[in-house]
C-alpha positions as CSV (number, residue, x, y, z in Angstrom):
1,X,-55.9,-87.7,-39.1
2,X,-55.0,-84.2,-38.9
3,X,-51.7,-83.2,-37.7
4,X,-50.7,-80.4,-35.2
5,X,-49.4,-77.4,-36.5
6,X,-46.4,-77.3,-34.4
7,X,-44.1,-74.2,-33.9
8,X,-40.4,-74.3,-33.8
9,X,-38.8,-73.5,-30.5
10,X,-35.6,-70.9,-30.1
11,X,-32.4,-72.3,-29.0
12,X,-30.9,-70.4,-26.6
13,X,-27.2,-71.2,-25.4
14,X,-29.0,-70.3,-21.5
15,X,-29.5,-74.4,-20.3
16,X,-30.6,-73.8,-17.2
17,X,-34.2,-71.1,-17.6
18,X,-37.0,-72.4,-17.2
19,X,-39.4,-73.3,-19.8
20,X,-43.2,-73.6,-19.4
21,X,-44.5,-76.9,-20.4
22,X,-47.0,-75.9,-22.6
23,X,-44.8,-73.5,-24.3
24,X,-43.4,-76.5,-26.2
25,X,-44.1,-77.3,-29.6
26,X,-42.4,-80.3,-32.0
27,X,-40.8,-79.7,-35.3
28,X,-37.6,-81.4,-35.7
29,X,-37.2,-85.2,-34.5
30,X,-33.9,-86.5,-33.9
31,X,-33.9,-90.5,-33.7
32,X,-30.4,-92.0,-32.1
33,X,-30.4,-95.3,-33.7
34,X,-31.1,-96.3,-36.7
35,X,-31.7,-100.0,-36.8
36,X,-35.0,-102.3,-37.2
37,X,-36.6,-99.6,-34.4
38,X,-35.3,-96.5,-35.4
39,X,-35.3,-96.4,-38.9
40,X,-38.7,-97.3,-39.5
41,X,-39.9,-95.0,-36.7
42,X,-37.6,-91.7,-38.7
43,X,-38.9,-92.7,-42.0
44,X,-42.9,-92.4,-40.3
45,X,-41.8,-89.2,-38.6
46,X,-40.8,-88.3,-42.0
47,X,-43.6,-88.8,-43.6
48,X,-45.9,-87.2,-41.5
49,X,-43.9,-84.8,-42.5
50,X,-41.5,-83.7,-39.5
51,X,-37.8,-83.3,-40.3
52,X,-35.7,-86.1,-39.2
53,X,-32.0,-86.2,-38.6
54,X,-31.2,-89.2,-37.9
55,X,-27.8,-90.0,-36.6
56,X,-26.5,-93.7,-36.2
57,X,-22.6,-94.7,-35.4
58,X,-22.6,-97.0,-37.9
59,X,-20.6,-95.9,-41.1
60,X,-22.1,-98.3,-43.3
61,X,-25.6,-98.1,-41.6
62,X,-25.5,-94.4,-42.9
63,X,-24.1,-95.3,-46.0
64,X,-26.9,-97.6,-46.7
65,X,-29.8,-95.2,-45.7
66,X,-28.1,-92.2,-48.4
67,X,-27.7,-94.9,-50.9
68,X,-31.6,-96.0,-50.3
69,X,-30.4,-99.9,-50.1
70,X,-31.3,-101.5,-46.7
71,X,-32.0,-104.6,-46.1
72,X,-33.8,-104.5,-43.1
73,X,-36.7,-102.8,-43.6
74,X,-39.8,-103.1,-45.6
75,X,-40.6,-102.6,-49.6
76,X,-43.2,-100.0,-48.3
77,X,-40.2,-98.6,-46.4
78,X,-37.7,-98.8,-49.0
79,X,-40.1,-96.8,-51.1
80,X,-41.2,-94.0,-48.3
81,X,-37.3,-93.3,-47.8
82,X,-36.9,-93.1,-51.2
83,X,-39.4,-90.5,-50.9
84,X,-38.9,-89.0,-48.7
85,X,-36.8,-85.5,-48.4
86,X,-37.0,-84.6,-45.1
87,X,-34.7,-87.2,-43.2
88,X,-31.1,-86.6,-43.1
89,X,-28.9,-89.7,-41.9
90,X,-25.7,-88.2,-40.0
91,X,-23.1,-89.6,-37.7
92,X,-22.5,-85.7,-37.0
93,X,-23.7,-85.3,-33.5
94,X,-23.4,-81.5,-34.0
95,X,-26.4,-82.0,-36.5
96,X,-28.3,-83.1,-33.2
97,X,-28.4,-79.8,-31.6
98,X,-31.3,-78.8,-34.4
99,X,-33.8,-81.2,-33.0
100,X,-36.4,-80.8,-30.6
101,X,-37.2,-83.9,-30.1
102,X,-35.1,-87.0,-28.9
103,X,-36.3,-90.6,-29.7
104,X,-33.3,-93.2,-28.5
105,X,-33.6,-96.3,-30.2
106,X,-30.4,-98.3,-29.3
107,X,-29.9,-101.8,-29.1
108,X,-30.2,-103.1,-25.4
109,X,-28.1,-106.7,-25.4
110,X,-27.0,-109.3,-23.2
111,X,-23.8,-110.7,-23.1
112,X,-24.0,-113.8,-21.7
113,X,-26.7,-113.5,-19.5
114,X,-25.9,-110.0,-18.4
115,X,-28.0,-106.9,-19.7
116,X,-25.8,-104.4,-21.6
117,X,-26.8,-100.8,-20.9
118,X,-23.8,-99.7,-22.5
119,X,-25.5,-98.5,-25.9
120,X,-28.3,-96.5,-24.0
121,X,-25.5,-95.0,-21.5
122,X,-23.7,-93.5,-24.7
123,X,-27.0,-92.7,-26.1
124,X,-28.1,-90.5,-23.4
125,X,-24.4,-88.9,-23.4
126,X,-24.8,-87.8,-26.8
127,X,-28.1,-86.2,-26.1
128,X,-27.1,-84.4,-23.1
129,X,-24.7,-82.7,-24.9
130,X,-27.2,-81.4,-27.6
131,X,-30.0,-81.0,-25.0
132,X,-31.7,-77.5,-25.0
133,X,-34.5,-76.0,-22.7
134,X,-37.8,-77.5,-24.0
135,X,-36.4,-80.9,-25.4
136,X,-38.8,-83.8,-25.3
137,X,-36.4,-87.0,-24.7
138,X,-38.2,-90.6,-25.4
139,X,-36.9,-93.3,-24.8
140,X,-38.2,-96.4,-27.1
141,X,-35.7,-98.9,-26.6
142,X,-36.3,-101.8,-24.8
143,X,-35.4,-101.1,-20.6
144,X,-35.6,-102.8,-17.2
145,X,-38.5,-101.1,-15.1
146,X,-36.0,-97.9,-13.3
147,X,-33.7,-97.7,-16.0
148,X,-34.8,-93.9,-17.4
149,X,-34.8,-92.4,-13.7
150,X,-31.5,-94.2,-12.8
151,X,-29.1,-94.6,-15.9
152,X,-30.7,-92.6,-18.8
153,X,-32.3,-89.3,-16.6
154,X,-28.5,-88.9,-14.1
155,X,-27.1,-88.3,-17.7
156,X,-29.2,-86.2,-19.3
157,X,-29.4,-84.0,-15.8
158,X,-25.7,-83.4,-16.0
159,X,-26.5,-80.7,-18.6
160,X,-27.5,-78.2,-16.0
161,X,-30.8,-78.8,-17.1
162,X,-34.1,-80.1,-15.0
163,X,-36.5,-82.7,-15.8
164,X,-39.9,-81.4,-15.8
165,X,-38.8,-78.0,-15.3
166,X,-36.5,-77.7,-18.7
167,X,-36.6,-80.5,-20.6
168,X,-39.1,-83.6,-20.7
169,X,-38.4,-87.2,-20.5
170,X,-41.0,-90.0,-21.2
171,X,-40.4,-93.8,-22.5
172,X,-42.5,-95.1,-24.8
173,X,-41.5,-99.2,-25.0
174,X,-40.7,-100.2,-29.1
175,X,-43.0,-102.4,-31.0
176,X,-42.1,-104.1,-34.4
177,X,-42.2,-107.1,-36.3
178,X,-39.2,-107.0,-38.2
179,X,-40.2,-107.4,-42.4
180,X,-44.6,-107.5,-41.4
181,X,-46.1,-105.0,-43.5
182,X,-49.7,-105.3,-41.9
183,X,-47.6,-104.2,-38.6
184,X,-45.9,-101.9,-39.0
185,X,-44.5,-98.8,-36.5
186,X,-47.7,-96.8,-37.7
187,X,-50.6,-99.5,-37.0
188,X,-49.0,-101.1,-33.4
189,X,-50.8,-99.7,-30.2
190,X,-48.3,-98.2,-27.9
191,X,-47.8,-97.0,-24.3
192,X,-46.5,-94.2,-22.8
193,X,-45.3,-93.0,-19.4
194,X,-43.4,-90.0,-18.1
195,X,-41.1,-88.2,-15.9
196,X,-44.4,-86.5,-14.6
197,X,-47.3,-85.0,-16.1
198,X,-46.1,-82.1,-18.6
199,X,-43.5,-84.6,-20.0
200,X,-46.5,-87.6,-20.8
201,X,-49.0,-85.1,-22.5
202,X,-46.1,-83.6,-25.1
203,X,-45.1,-87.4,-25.8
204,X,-48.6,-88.4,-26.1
205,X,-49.2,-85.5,-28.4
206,X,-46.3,-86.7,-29.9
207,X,-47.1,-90.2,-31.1
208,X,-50.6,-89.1,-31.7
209,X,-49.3,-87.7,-34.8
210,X,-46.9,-90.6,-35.8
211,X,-49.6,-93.4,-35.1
212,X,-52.7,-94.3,-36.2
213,X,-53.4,-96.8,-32.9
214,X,-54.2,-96.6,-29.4
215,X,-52.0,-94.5,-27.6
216,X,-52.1,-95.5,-23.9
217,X,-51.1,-93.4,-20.9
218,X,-49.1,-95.1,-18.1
219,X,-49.0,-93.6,-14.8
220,X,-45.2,-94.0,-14.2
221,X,-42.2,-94.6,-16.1
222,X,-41.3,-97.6,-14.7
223,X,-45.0,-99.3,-15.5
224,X,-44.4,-98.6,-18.9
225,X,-40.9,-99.9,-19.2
226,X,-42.1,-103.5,-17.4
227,X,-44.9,-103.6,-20.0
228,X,-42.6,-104.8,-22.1
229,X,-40.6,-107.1,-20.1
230,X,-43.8,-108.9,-19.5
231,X,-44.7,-108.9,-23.1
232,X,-41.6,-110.7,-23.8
233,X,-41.4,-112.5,-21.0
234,X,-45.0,-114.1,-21.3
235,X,-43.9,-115.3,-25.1
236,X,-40.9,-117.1,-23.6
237,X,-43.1,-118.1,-20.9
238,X,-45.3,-119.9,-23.7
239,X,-43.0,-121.1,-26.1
240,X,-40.9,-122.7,-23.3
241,X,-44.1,-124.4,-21.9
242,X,-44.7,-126.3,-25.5
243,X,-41.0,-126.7,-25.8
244,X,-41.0,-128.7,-23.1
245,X,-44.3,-130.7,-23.9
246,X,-42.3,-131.4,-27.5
247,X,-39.6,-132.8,-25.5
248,X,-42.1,-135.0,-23.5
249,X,-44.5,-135.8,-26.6
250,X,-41.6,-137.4,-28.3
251,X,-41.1,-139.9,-26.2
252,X,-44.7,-140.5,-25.6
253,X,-45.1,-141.1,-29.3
254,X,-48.0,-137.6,-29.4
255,X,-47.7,-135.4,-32.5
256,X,-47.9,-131.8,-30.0
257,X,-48.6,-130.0,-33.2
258,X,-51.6,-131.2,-33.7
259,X,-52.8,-131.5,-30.1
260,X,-52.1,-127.8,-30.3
261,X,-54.5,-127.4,-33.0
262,X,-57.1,-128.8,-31.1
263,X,-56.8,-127.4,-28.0
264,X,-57.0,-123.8,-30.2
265,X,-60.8,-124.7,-31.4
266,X,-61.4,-123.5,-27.3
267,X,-62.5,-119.8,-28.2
268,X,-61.5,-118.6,-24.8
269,X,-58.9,-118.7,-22.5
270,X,-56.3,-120.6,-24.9
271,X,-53.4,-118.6,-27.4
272,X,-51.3,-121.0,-29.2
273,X,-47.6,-121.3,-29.7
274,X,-45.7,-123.7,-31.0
275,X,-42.4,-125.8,-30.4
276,X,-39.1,-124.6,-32.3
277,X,-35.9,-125.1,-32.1
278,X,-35.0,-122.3,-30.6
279,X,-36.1,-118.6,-29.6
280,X,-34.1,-116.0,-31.4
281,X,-34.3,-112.0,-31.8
282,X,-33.5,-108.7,-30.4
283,X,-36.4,-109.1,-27.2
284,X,-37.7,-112.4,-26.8
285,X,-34.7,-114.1,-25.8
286,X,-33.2,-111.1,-23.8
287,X,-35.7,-109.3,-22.5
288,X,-36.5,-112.1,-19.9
289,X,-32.9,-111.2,-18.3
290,X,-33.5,-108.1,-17.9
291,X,-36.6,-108.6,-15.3
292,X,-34.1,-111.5,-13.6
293,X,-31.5,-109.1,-12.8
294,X,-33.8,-106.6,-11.9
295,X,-35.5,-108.7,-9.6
296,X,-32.3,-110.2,-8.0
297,X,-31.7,-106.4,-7.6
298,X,-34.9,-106.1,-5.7
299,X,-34.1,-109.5,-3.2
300,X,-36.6,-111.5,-5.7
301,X,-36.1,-114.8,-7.6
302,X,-37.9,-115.3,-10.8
303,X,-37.7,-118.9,-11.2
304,X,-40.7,-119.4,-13.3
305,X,-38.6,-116.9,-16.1
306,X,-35.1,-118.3,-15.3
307,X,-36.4,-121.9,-16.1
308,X,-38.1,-120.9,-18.9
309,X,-34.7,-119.5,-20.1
310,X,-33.0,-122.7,-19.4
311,X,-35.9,-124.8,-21.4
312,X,-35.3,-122.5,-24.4
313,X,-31.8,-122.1,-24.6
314,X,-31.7,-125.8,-24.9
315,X,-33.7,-126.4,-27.6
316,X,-31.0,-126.1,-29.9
317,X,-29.2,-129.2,-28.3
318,X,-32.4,-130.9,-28.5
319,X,-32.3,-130.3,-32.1
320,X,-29.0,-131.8,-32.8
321,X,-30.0,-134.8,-30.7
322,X,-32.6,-135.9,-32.9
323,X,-30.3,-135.4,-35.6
324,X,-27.6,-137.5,-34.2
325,X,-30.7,-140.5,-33.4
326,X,-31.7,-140.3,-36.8
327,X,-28.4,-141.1,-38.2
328,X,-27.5,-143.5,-35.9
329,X,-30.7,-145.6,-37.0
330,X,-29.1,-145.3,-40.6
331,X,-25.8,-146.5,-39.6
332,X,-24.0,-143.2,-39.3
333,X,-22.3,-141.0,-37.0
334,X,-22.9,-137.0,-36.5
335,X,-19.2,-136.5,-36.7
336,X,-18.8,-137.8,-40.1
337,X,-21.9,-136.7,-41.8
338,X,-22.2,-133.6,-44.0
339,X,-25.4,-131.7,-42.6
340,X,-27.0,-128.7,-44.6
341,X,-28.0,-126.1,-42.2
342,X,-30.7,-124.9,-44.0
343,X,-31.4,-120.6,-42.6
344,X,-29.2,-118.8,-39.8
345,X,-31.8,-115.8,-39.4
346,X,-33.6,-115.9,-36.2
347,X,-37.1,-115.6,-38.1
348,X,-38.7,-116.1,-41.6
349,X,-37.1,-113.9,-44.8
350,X,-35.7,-111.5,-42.4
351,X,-31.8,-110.8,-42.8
352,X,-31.6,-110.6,-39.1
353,X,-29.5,-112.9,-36.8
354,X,-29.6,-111.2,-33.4
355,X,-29.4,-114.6,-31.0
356,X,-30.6,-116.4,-33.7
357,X,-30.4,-120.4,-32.7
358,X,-28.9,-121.4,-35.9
359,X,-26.1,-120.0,-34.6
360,X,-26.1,-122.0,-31.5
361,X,-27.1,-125.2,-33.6
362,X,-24.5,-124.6,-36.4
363,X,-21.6,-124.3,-33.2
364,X,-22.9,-127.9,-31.6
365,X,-22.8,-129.3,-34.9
366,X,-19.1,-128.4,-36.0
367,X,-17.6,-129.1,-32.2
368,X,-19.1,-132.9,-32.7
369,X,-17.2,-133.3,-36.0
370,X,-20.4,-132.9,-38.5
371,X,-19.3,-131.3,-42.0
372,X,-22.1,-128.1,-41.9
373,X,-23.0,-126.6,-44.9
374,X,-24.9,-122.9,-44.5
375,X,-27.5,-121.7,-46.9
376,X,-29.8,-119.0,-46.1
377,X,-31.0,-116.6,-49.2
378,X,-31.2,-114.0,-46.7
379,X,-28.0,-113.6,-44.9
380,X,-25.5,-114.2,-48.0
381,X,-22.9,-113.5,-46.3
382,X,-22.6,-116.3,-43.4
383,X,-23.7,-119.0,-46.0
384,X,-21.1,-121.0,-47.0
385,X,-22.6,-122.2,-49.8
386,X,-24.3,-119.9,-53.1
387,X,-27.4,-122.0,-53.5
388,X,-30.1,-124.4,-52.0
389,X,-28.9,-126.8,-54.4
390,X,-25.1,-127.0,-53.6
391,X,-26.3,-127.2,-49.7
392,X,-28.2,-130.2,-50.4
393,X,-25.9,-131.9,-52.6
394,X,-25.0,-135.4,-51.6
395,X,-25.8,-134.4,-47.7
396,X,-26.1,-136.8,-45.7
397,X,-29.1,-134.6,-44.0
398,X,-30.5,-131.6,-44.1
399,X,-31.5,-129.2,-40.5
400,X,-34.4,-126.4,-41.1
401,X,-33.1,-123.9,-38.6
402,X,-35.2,-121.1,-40.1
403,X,-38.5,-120.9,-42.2
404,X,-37.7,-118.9,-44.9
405,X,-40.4,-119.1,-47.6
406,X,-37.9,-120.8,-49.9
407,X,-37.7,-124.3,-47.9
408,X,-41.1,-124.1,-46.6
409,X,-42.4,-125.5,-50.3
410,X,-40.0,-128.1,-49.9
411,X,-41.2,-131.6,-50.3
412,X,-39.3,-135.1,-50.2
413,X,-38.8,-135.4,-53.9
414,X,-36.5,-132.4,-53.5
415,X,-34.2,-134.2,-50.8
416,X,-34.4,-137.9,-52.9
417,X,-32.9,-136.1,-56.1
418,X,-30.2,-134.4,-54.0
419,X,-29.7,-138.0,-52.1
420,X,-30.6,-136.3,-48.9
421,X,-32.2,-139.1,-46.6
422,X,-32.9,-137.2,-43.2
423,X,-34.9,-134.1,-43.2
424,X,-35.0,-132.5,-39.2
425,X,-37.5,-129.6,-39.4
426,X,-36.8,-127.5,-36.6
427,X,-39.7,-125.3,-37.9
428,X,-42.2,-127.3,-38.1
429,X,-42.8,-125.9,-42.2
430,X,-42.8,-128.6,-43.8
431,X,-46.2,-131.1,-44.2
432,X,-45.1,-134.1,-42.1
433,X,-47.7,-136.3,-43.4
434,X,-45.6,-135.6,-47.5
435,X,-43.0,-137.9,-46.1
436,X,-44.4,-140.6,-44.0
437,X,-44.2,-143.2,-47.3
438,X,-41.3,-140.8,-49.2
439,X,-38.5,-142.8,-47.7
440,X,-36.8,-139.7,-46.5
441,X,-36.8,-139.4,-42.6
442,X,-38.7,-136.8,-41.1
443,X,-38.5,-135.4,-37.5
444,X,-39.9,-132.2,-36.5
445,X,-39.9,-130.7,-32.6
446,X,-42.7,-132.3,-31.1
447,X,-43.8,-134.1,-34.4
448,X,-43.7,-137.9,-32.4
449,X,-41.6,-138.9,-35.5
450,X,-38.5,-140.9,-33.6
C-alpha cells in the first residue's frame, strides 16, 4: 500500500476559526490509552511510520513501554516497538498538544452491572484541553450507541471549538484478539462512522493507511458504536445458548461437545461455540450491559441479553457443583479438600484477567471451606504456588479454569503421580476419552461425565 503524504498542520492558539475540512492533513497521532487496544494500534501507527505520543496514566504502564518489556502484547509487537523510534510513551499531557490526531482507547468497565464511563469522561477532558482547530478525534473504545454525541462530543465542545466546523469527531469500534498474531490491529476489518461527512472521510483516510482490511463506512455514529454491542452481544448470546444445553446434557447423560461437532458438518446456517465455565474479558462479558442500560434508557427490555447474562454468570457456580458431586461420590467434602485451580486468565496464554471466571470460581471455592491452590504460568503474580507441580501435589483435585497451552497436554498419568484423583475441565482441553479407564475422574461442562 502506498501511504498518503500528509502535511503537518499549524497550531494556532485562535480555537475558535474555522478550518476547511479538506485543509486537514495527518502527521502526528496521539493515542490516550495504552493497554491491549491502544498500544498495539500506536505501535502500527508507528510503523507506518506516523509519530506517536502516546500518553497513558499508568506509571508502570509507561515504564514498561520505555523499558520494551510488556507483557501484553505480541512477540511481533515486542519486536516492532523495539524498533521502532517514532513513538514516545508520556504521562505529560502537555506532550498532547503536538498531535493531530486523537485516538481514545480507554477501558470502558462495569461495576457490578453498571457501565463505567468514567475512563472515557477523563479521556475526552484531556483532549479538549489539547484540542486545536483541525483535530481529528476517534474514538475506538468500546461505547453504548449515543455515547460520542452525548458524553464524549459535550466535552470536547467546551473548548470553544465546533464539531464539523473546527475539529472532527468519528468512532471507529476496537477489534483485537489479545496475544493472536494472525489478527492482529492491522489485518481486522473495521467500521467507521462520523460526526458528519468531513469528519468520516479524514478518519477513513485515516485507517486506510493503518490497515490492510476492509474499511467500512457507517452512516451515523451511533450505527457504528452498536456494531459492536451486537458483536458481543451475539457471542454471549451463543455461548449462553450451549451453556445452557451443557447444563441440560448432563443430566440427560449427552456428551454436547460432540453433538456440537456434528451439528458443524451443516455448511450453512450453523457457527459453533462451545460450553465453558465461564465468559471472561474486556467485551464479551460487559459489553452486553451496555445495550441493557441503554435500552432501559430508551423504555425497552432486553430480556433475551439479560438472561443470557444470568446463564453466563453462573457457569462458574455450575463449575464448582460438579466439583463438589465428584467428591462426594469419593467420600469427601468441598470444604475439606485441597483443589488446584489450575489458570486465572480469562483466555489461553494471555496475562489478562479482566472478569476472568477463575476469579469468580476461585471466591466460591474458598467461601465453602476448599483449600485452593493458584497456578497459572501467565499471571505469576496471583498464583499462589511457583509451579504446576507444587499445585498438583497431593490435591485432592485439580479445576481447569483456563486453557493455557501448558495443561492442555495434560493427560491422567500426570494427575495419578501427583495423587490427584478428580480432574474438572472447565475448558473442555483435555481428551475425555484419555481418562475413561485411567482411574482419575473426569468431568468437563457438557461432557455427560457425572
Amino acid at each position: 500500500m502506498i501511504q498518503k503524504t500528509l502535511e503537518p498542520i499549524p497550531h494556532t492558539e485562535d480555537r475558535t476559526s474555522v478550518a476547511s475540512p479538506s485543509s486537514h492533513e495527518t502527521t502526528t497521532i496521539a493515542v490516550i490509552g495504552l493497554g491491549y487496544v491502544g498500544l498495539p494500534l500506536a505501535i502500527r501507527a508507528a510503523t507506518r511510520e506516523f509519530p506517536v505520543i502516546g500518553f497513558d496514566i499508568d506509571t508502570r504502564k509507561i515504564e514498561s513501554i520505555r523499558s520494551g518489556d510488556v507483557a501484553y502484547i505480541t512477540p511481533e509487537e515486542q519486536a516492532e516497538l523495539a524498533r521502532t523510534k517514532i513513538l514516545t510513551a508520556t504521562m505529560s499531557e502537555s506532550k498532547l498538544k503536538e498531535a493531530d490526531v486523537f485516538i481514545i482507547c480507554v477501558p470502558t468497565p462495569v461495576n457490578g452491572y453498571e457501565p463505567d464511563l468514567a475512563p472515557l469522561e477523563g479521556a475526552s477532558h484531556i483532549v479538549s484541553k489539547a484540542l486545536r482547530r483541525g483535530n481529528l478525534v476517534i474514538v475506538e473504545s468500546t461505547v453504548n450507541p449515543g455515547a460520542c454525541e452525548e458524553v464524549v462530543l459535550p466535552i470536547l465542545e467546551k473548548s470553544g471549538l465546533k464539531v464539523e466546523r473546527d475539529f472532527y469527531l468519528a468512532h471507529c469500534p476496537e477489534r483485537i484478539n489479545p496475544g493472536d498474531s494472525k489478527w492482529a490491529v492491522g489485518s481486522i476489518p473495521r467500521v467507521i462512522g462520523g460526526a458528519g461527512p468531513a469528519s468520516l472521510e479524514k478518519a477513513q483516510a485515516l485507517y486506510e493507511q493503518l490497515v490492510d482490511a476492509q474499511i467500512l463506512p457507517l452512516n451515523t455514529l451511533k450505527e457504528a458504536e452498536a456494531v459492536k454491542m451486537v458483536e458481543n452481544a451475539f457471542r454471549d448470546i451463543n455461548i449462553a445458548f450451549v451453556n445452557e444445553l451443557a447444563m441440560a446434557f448432563d443430566r440427560a447423560g449427552i456428551d454436547l461437545v460432540n453433538v456440537i461437532r456434528g451439528a458443524s458438518t451443516k455448511p450453512f446456517a450453523f457457527m459453533p461455540h462451545f460450553p465453558g465455565a465461564g465468559v471472561g474479558g474486556h467485551c464479551i462479558p460487559v459489553d452486553p450491559y451496555y445495550l441493557i442500560r441503554y435500552g432501559e434508557k430508551n423504555g425497552f427490555m432486553h430480556r433475551f441479553l439479560i438472561t443470557a447474562r444470568s446463564i453466563n454468570n453462573r457457569m462458574p457456580h455450575y463449575t464448582v457443583s460438579m466439583l463438589s458431586k465428584a467428591l462426594r461420590r469419593k467420600r469427601k467434602q468441598l470444604s475439606r479438600s485441597t483443589v488446584a485451580l489450575l489458570g486465572v486468565a480469562y483466555k489461553r496464554d494471555v496475562p489478562d484477567m479482566r472478569e476472568s471466571p477463575a476469579e469468580a470460581i476461585r471466591d466460591i471455592l474458598e467461601k465453602r471451606g476448599a483449600v485452593v491452590r493458584i497456578y497459572d504460568p501467565h499471571v505469576p503474580e496471583h498464583s499462589t504456588v511457583d509451579s504446576l507441580e507444587e499445585a498438583l501435589q497431593d490435591a485432592d483435585a485439580a479445576l481447569i479454569a483456563t486453557d493455557h497451552s501448558e495443561f492442555r497436554t495434560l493427560t491422567p498419568f500426570h494427575f495419578m503421580r501427583s495423587g490427584v484423583g478428580i480432574v474438572i475441565d472447565g475448558r473442555n482441553c483435555l481428551r475425555k476419552e484419555d481418562f475413561l479407564e485411567s482411574g482419575v475422574h473426569y468431568s468437563g461442562i457438557g461432557r455427560a461425565t457425572l
